[in-house]
FILOVEX-389512 format. One line per 2 residues: number of its first residue (from 1); their letters; for each residue z, x, y of N, C-alpha, C. Coordinates in Angstrom, 2 decimals, padded with zeros to 5 digits. Last residue first. Example, Ala and Ser with C-alpha at 12.3 -4.5 7.8 and 13.67 -1.06 7.14 Angstrom:
<recs>
2	sa	007.08/012.85/-002.25/007.14/013.67/-001.06/007.87/012.90/000.03; 007.80/013.19/-005.69/007.80/012.30/-004.50/007.80/013.20/-003.30
</recs>
This chain:
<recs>
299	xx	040.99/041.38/008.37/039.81/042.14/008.16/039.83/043.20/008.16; 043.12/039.63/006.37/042.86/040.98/007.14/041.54/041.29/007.16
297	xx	043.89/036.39/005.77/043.66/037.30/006.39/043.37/038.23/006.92; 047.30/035.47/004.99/046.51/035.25/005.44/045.22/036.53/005.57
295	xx	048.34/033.84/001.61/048.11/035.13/002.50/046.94/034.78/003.73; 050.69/031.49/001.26/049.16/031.60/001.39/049.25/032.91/002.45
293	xx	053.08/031.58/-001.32/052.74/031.58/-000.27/051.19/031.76/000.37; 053.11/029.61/-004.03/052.35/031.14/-003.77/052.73/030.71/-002.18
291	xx	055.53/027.57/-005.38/054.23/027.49/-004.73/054.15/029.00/-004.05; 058.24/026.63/-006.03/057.03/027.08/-006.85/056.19/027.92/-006.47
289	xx	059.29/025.33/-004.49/058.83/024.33/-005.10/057.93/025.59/-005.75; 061.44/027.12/-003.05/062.15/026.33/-004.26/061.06/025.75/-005.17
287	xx	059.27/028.19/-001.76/060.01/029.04/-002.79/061.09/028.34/-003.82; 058.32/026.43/-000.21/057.59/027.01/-001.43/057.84/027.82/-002.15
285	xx	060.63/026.03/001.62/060.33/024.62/000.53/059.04/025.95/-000.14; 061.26/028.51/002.78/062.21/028.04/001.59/061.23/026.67/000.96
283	xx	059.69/031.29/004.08/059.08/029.96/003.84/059.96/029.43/002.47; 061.17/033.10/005.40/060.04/032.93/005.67/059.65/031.88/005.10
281	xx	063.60/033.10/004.10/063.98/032.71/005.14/062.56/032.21/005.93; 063.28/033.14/001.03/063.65/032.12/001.74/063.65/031.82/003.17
279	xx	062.12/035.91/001.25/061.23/034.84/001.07/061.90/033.10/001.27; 064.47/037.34/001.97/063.38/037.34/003.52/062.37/035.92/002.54
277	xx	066.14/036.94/-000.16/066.51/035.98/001.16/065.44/036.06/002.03; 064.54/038.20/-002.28/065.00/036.65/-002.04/065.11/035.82/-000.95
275	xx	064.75/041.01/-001.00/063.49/040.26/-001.15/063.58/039.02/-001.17; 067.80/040.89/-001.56/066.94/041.23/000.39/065.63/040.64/-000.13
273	xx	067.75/041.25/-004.01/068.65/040.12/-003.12/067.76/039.96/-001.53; 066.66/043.11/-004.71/065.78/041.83/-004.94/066.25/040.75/-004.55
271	xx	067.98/045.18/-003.40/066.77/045.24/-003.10/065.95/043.62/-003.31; 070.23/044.58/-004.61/070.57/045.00/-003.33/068.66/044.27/-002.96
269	xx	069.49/045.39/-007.67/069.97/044.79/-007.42/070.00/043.98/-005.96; 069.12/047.95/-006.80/067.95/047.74/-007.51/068.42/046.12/-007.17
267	xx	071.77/049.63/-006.56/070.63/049.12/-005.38/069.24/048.59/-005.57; 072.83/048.68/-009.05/073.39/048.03/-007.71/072.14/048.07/-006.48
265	xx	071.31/050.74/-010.62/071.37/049.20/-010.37/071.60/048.29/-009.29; 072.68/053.09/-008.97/071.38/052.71/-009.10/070.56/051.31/-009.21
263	xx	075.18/053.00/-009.83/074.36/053.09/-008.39/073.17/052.62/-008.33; 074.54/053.47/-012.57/075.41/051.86/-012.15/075.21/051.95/-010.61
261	xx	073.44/055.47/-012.86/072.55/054.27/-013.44/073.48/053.42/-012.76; 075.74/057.58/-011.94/074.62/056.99/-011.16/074.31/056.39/-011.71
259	xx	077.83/056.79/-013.30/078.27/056.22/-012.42/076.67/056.04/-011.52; 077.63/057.54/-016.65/076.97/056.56/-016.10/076.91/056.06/-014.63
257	xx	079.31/059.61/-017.14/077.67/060.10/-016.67/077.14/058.58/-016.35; 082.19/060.82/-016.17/081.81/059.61/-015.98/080.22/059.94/-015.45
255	xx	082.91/063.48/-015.88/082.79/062.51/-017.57/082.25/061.04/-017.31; 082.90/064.31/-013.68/082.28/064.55/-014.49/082.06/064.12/-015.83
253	xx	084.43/063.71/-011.81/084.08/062.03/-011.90/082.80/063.01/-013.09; 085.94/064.98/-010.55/087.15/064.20/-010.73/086.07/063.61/-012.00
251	xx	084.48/066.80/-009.40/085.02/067.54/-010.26/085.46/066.75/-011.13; 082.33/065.05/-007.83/081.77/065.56/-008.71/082.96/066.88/-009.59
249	xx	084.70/064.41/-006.12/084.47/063.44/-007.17/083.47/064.13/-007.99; 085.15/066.97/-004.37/086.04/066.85/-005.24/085.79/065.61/-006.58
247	xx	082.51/067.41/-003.64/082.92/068.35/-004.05/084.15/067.79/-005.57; 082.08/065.12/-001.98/081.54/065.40/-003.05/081.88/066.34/-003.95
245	xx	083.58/063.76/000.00/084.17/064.20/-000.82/083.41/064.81/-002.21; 081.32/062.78/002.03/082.26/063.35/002.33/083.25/064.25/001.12
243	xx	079.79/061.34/000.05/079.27/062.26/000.55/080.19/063.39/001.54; 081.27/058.88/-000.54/081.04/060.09/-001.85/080.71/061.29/-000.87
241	xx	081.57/058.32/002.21/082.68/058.38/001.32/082.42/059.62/000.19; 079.15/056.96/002.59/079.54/057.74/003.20/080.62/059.07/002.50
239	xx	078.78/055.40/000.16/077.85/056.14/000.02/078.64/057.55/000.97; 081.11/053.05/001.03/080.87/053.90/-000.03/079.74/055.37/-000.19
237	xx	079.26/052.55/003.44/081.12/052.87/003.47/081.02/053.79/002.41; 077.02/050.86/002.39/076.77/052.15/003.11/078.39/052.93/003.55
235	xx	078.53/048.87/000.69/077.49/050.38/-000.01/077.49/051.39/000.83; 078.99/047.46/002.32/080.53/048.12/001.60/079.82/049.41/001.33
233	xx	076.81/047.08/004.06/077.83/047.78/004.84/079.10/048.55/004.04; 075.90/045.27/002.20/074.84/046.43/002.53/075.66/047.28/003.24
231	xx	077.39/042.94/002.37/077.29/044.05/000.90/076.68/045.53/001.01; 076.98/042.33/004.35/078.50/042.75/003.98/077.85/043.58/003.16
229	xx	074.29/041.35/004.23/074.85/042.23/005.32/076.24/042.93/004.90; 074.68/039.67/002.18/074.01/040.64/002.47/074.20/041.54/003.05
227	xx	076.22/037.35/003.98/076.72/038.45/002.32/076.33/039.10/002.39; 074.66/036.36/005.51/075.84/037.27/006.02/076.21/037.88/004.90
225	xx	072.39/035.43/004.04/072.26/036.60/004.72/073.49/037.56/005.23; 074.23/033.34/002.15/073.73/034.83/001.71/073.20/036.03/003.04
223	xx	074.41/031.70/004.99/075.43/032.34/004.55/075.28/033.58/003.27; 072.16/031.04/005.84/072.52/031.81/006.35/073.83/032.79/006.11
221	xx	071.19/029.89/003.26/070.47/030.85/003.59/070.73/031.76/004.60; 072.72/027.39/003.85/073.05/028.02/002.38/072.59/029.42/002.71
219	xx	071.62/026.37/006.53/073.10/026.57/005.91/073.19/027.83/004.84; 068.88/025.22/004.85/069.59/026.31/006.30/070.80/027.35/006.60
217	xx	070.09/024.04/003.53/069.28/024.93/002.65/069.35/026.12/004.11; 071.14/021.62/004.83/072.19/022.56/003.95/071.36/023.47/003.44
215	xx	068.08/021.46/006.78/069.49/021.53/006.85/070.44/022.45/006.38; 065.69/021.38/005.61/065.63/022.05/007.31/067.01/022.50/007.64
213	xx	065.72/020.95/003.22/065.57/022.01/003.44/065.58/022.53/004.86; 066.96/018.20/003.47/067.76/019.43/002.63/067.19/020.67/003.07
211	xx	065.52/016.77/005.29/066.43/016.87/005.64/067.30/018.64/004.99; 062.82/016.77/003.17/063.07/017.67/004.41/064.17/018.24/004.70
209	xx	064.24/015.34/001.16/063.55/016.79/000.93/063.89/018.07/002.24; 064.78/012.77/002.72/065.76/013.76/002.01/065.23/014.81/001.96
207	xx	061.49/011.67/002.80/062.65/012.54/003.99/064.01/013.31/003.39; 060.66/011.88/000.33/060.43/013.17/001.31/061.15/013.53/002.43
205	xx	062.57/009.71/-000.61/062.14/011.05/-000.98/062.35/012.42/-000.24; 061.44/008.04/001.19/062.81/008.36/001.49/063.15/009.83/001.31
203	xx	058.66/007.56/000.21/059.26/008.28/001.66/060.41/008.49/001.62; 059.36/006.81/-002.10/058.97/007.96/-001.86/058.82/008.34/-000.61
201	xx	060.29/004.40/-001.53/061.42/004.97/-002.04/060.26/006.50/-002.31; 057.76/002.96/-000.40/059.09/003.19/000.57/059.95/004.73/000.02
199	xx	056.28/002.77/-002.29/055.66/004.18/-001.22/056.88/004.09/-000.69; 057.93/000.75/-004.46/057.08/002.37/-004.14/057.33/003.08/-003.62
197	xx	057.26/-001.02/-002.61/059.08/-000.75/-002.72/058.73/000.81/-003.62; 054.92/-001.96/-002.48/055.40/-001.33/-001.20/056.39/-000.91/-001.42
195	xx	054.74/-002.32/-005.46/053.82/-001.09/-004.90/054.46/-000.49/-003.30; 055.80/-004.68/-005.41/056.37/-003.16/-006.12/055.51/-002.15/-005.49
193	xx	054.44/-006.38/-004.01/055.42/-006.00/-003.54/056.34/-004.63/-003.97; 051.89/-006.50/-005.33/052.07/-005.57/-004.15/053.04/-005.26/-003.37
191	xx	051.57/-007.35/-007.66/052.53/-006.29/-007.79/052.47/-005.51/-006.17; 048.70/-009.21/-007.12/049.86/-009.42/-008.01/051.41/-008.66/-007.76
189	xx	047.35/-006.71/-006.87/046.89/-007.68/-005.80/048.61/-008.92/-006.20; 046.86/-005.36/-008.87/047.49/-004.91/-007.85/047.83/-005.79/-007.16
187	xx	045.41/-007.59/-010.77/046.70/-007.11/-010.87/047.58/-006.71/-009.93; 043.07/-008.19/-009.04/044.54/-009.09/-009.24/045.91/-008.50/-009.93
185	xx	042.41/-006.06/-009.98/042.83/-006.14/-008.45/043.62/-006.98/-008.34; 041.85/-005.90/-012.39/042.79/-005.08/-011.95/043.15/-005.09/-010.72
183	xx	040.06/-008.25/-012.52/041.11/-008.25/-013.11/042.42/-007.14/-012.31; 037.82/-007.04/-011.38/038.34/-008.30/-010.69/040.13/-008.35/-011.30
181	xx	036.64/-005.11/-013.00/037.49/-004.84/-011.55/038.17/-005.97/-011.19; 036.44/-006.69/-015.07/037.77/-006.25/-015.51/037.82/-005.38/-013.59
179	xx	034.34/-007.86/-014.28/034.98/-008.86/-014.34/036.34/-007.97/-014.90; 032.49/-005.62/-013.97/032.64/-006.70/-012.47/034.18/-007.64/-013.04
177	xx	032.12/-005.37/-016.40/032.65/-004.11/-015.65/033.10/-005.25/-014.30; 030.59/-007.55/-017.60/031.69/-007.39/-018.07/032.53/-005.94/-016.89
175	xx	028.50/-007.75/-015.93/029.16/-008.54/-015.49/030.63/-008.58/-016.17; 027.11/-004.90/-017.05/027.34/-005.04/-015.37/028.62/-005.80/-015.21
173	xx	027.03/-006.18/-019.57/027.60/-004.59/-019.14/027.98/-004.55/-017.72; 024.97/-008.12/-018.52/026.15/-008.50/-019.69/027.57/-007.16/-019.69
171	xx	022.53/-006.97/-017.79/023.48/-007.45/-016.82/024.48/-007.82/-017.64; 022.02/-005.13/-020.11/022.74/-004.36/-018.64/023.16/-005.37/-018.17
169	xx	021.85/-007.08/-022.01/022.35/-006.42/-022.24/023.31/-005.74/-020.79; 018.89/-008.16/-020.50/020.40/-008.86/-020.63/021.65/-008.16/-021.15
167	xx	017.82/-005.63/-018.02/017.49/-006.52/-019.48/018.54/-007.61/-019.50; 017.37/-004.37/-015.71/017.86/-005.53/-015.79/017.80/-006.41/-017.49
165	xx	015.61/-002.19/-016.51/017.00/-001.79/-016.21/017.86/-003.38/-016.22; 013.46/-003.28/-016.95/013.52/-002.72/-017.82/015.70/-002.54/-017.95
163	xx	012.39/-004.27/-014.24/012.62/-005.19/-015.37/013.12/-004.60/-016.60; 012.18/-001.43/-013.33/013.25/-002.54/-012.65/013.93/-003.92/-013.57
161	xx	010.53/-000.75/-014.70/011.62/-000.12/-014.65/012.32/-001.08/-014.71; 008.36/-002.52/-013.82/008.76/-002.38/-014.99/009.90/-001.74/-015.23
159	xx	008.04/-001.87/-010.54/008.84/-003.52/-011.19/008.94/-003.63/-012.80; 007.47/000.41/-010.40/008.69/000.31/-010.00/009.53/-001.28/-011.08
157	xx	004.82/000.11/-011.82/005.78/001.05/-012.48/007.09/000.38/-012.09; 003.57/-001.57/-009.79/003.93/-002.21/-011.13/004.91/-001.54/-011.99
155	xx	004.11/000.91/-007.53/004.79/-001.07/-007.46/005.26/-001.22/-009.10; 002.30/002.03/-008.71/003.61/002.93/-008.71/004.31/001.04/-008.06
153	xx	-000.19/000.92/-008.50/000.23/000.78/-009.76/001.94/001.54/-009.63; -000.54/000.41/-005.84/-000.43/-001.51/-006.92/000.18/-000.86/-008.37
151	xx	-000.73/002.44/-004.28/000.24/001.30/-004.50/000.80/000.34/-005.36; -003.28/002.80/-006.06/-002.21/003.68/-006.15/-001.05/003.03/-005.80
149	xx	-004.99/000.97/-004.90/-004.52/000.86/-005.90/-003.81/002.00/-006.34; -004.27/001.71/-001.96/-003.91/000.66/-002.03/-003.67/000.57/-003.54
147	xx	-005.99/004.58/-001.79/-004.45/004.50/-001.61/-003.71/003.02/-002.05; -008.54/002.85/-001.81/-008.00/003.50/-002.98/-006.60/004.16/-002.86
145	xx	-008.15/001.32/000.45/-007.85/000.39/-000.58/-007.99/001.35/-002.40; -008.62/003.17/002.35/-007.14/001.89/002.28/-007.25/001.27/000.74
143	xx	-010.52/004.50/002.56/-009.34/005.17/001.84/-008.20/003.90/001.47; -012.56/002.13/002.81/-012.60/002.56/001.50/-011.06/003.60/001.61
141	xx	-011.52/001.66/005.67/-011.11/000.54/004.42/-011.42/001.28/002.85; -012.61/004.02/007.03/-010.73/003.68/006.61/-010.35/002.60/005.92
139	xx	-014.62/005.57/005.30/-014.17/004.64/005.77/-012.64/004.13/005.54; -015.94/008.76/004.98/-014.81/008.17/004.39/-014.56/006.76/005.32
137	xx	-018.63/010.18/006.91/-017.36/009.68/006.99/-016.38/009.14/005.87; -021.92/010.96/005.62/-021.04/009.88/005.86/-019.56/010.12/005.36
135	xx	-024.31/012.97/006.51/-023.55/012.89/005.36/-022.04/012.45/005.97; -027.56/012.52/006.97/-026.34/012.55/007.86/-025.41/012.24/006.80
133	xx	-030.54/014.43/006.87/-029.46/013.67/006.04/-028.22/014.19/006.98; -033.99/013.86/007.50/-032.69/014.13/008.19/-031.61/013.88/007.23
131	xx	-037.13/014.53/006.26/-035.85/013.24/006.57/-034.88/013.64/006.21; -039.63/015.68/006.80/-038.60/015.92/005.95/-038.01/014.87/006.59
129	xx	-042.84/015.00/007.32/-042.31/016.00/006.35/-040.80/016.19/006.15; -041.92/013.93/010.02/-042.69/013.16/009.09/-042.31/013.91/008.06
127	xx	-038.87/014.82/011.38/-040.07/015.23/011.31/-040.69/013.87/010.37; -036.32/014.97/013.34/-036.58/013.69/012.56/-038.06/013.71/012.65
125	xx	-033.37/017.03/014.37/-034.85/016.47/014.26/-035.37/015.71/013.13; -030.76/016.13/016.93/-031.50/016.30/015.34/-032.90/016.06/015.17
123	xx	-029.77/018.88/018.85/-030.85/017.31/018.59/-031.00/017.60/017.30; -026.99/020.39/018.85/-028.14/020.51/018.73/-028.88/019.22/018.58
121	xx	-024.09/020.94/020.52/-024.69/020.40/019.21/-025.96/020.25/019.68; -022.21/021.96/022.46/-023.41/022.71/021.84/-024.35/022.19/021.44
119	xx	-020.17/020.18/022.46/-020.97/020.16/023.72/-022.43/021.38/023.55; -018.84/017.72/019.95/-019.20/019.20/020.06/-019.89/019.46/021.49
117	xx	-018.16/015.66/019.01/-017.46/016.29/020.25/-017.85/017.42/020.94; -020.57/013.37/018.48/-019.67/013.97/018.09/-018.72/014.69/019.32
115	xx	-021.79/009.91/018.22/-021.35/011.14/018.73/-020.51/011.93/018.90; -022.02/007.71/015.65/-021.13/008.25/016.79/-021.09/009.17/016.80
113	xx	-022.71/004.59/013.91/-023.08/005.69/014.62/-022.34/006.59/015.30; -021.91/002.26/011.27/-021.72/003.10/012.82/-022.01/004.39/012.73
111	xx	-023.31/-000.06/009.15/-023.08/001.70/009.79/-023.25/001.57/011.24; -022.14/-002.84/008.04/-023.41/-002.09/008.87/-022.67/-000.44/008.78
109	xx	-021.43/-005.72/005.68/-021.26/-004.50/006.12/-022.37/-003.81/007.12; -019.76/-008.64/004.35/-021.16/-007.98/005.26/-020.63/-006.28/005.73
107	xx	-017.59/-010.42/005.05/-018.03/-009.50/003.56/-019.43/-008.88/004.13; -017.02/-011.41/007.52/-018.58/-012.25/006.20/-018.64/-011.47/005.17
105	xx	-015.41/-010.93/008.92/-014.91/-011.50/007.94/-016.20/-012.11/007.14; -016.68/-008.33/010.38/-016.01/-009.27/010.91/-015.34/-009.63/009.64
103	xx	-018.34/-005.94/009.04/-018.96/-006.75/010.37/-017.69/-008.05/009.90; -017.29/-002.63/008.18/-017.22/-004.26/008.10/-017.57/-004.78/008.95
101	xx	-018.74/000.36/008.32/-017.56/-000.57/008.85/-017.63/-002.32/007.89; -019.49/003.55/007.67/-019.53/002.64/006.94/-018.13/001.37/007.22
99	xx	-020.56/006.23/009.42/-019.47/005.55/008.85/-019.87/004.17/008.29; -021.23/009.30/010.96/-021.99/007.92/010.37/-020.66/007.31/009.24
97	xx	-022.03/011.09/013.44/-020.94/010.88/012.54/-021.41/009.21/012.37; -024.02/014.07/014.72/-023.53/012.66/014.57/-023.12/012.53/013.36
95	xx	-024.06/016.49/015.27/-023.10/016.75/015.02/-022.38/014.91/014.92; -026.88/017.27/015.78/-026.42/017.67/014.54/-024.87/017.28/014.31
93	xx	-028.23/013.94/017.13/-027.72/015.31/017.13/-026.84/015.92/015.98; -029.43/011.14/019.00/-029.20/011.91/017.12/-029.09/013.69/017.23
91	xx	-029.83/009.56/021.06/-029.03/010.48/020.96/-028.47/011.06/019.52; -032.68/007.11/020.25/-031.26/007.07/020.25/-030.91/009.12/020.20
89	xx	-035.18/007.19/020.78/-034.70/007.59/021.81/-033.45/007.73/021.63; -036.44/005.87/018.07/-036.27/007.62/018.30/-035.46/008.25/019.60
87	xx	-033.80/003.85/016.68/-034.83/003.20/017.42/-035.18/005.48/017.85; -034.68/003.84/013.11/-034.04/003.45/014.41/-034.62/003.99/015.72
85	xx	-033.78/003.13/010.05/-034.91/003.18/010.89/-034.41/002.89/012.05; -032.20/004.81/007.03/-032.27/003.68/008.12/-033.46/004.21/008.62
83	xx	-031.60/004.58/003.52/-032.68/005.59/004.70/-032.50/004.25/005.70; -028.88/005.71/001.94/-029.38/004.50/002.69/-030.40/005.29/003.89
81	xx	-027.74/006.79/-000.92/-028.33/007.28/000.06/-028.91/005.76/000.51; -024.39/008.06/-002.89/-025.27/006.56/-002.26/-026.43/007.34/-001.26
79	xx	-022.92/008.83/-005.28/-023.26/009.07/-003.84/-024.51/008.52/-003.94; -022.42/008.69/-008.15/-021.71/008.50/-007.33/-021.86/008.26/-006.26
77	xx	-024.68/010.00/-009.31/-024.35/008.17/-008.93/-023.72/008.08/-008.49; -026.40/012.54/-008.84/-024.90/012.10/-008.88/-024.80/010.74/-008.69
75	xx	-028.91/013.16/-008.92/-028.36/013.94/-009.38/-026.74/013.77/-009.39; -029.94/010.85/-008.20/-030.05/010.48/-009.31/-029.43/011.99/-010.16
73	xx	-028.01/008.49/-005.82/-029.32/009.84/-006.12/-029.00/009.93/-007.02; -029.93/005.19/-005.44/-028.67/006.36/-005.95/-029.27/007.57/-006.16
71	xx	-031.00/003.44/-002.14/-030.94/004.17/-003.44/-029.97/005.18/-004.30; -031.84/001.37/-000.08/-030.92/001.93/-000.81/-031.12/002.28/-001.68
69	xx	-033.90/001.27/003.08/-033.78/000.91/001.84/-032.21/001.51/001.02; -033.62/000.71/005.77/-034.90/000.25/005.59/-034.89/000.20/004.05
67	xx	-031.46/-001.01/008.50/-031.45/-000.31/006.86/-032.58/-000.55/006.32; -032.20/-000.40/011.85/-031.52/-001.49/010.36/-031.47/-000.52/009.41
65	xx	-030.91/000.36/014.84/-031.89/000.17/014.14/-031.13/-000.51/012.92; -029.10/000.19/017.04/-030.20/000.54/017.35/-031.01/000.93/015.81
63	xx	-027.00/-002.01/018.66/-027.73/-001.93/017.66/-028.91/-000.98/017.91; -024.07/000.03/020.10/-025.29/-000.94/020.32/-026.39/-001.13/018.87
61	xx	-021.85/000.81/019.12/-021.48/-000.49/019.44/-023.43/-001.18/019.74; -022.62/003.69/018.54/-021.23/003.47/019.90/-021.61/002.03/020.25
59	xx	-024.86/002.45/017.27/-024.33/003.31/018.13/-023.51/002.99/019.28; -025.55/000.48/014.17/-025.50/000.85/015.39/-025.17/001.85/016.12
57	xx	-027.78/-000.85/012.06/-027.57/000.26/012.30/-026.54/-000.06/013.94; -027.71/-003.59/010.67/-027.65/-003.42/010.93/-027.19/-001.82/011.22
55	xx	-029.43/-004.30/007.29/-027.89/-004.57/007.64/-028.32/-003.51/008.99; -031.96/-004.33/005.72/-031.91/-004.94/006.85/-030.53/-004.79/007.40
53	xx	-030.75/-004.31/002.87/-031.56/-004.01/003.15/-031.83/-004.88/004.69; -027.05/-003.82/002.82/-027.72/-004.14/001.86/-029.63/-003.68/003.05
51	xx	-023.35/-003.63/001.98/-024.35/-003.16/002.54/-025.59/-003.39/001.83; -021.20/-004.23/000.62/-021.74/-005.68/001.83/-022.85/-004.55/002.60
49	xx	-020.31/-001.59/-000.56/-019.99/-003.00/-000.66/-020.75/-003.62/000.76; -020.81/001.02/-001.34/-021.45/000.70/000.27/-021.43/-000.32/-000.24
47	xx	-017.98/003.53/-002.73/-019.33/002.32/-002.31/-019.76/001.77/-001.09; -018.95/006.79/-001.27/-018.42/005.43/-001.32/-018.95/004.57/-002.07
45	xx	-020.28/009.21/-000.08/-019.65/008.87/-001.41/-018.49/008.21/-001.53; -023.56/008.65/001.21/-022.20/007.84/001.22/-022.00/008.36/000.15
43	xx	-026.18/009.76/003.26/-025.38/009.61/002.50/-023.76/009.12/002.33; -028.69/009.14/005.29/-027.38/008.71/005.38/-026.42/008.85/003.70
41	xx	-032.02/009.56/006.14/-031.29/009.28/005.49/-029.84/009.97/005.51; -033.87/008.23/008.52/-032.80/009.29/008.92/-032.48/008.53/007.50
39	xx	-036.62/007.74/010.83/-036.06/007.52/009.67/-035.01/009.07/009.64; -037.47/006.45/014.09/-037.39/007.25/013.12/-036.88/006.94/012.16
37	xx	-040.86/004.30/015.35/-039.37/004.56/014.77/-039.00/005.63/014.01; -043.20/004.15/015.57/-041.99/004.30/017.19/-040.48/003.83/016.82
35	xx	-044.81/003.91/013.58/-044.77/005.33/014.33/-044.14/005.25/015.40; -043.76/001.23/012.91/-043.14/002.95/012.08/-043.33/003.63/012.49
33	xx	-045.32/000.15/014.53/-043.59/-000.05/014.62/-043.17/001.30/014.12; -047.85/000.55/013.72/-047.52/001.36/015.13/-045.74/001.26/015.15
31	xx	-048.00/-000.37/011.64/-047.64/000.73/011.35/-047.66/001.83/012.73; -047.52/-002.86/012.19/-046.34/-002.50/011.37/-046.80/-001.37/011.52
29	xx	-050.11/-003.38/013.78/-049.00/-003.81/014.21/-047.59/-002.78/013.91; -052.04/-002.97/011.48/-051.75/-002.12/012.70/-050.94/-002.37/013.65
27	xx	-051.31/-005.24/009.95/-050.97/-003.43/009.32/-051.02/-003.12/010.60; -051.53/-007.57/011.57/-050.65/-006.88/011.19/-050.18/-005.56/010.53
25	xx	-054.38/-007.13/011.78/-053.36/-006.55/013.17/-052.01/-006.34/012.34; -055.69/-006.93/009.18/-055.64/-006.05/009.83/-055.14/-006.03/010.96
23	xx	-054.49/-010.10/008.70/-054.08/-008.85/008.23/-054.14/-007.96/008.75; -056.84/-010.91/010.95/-054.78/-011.80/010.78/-054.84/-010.11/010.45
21	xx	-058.62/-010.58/009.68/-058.83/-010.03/010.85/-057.17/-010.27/011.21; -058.64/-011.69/007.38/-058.78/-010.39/007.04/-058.46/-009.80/008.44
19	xx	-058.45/-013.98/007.82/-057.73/-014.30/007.43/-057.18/-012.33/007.41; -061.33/-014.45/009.39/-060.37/-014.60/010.07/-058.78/-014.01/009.73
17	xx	-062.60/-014.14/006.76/-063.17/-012.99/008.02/-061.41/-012.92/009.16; -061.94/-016.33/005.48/-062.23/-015.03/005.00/-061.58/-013.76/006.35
15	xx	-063.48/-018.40/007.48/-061.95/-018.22/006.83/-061.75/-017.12/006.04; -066.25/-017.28/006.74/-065.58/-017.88/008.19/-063.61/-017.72/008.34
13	xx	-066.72/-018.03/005.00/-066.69/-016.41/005.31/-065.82/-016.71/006.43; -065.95/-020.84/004.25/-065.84/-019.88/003.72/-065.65/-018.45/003.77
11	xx	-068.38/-021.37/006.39/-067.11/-022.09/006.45/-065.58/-021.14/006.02; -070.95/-020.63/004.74/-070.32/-020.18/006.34/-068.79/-020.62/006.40
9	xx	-070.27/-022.23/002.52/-070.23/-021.16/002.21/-069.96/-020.09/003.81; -070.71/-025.04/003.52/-069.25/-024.33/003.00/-069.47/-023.17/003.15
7	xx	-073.49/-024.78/004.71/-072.26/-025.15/005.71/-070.88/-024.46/005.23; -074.93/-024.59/002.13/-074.76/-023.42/003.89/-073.57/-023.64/004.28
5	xx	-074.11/-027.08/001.35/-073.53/-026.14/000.56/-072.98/-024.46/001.47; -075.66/-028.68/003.03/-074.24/-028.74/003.14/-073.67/-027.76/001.98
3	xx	-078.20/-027.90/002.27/-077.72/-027.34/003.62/-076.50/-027.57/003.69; -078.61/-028.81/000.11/-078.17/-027.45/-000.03/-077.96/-026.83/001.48
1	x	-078.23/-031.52/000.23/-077.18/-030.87/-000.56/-077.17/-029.38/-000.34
</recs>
């Protein structure tokens, strides 16, 4: 019994020893991995939906490391920090651009990597004592879908209006206005023979109009001008006349004090006859109808 007790108890260390000798490669395994990887924390002020521990890192499409943890910083919840691990040979420079994509249709998420434009930019360094912060892009699904609920609510606005303007009342207002146009068209629609016996007998109208004024108004306007003319020829006879005999009608014609005011008239008279006829002769339909002549003009 007590040599088979030896036996366990060797047996025992035995499995012990082995189990301890397992472990110690793996720590020295894992912690040669960490010393041939860097760490780079990544801020987001996003959410980082379908991002999680292990989610893929890549660059310009290649995988080159994972997500080693997530945390909130605790001076803003808002903004996210994800420390990755990757591979140290990757091209990390001050001017890399870190984004937050979708891997396909699994709801899953990774970070892209990507070099910048700059031809200066500097290597980033990725000491033991400090860890790098690459401060993350806007993803075009995170702007899409906070522009998106901005959509959803100026939509819901539009379609409350919309439901607002359509009550029953408005369409009852609508369908009563729809139904007296209908009416009055049938009316017209009814009387279109009066309507053409109408416009006829006002064309006729206008043609008479014309006719009168291109015509007997023609006529009429040439025969005051010849008056005119007469009248302007008896005056200027007369005028001659006094002026020849002045002597003797200023002896004959001294009691007669009104003869100038009655000259006078006459050519006052004379004057608004000649104004009449030049505005008939320059434009007769806006002088029978009223109407201002239109000045043109001067600069």
């Amino acid at each position: 019994m007590e040599t088979r007790a030896h036996h366990v108890l060797i047996g025992l260390f035995t499995l012990a020893a082995a189990i301890g000798a397992l472990l110690f490669a793996l720590w020295l395994g894992q912690s040669g991995a960490e010393r041939d990887q860097a760490f780079y924390d990544i801020a987001f002020h996003e959410p980082v939906t379908g991002l999680s521990r292990g989610s893929t890192v890549e660059f310009n499409g290649i995988r080159i490391g994972d997500v080693a943890s997530l945390r909130l910083d605790p001076a803003d919840p808002r903004r996210v920090f994800a420390r990755v691990r990757i591979d140290p040979s990757a091209p990390m420079r001050d001017d890399t651009q870190a984004r937050l994509v979708p891997a396909g249709i699994t709801g899953l998420s990774i970070i892209r990597l990507t070099s910048g434009d700059d031809p200066s930019s500097q290597p980033l360094p990725a000491s033991e004592g400090e860890i790098p912060v690459i401060v993350a892009t806007p993803s075009p699904l995170s702007r899409l879908l906070a522009d998106g609920e901005d959509v959803m609510l100026n939509v819901n606005e539009l379609l409350i209006r919309a439901r607002e303007a359509l009550s029953p009342q408005t369409v009852d207002d609508l369908s009563a206005t729809l139904h007296n146009l209908r009416l009055v068209s049938d009316s017209l629609a009814g009387r279109r023979d009066e309507l053409a016996t109408m416009l006829d007998d006002a064309n006729r109208l206008i043609a008479s109009t014309h006719r009168l004024v291109d015509g007997e108004l023609g006529d009429t306007l040439a025969s005051a001008s010849r008056a005119m003319n007469a009248v302007e020829r008896t005056v200027g006879e007369i005028e001659s006349i006094v002026r020849d005999n002045r002597g003797n009608v200023e002896g004959g014609l001294r009691g007669l004090a009104d003869i100038g005011p009655a000259m006078a008239e006459l050519r006052a008279t004379l004057a608004s006859l000649r104004t009449i006829t030049r505005q008939l002769e320059d434009s007769p339909r806006d002088y029978l109808l009223g109407r201002q002549p239109t000045r043109e003009f001067q600069p």
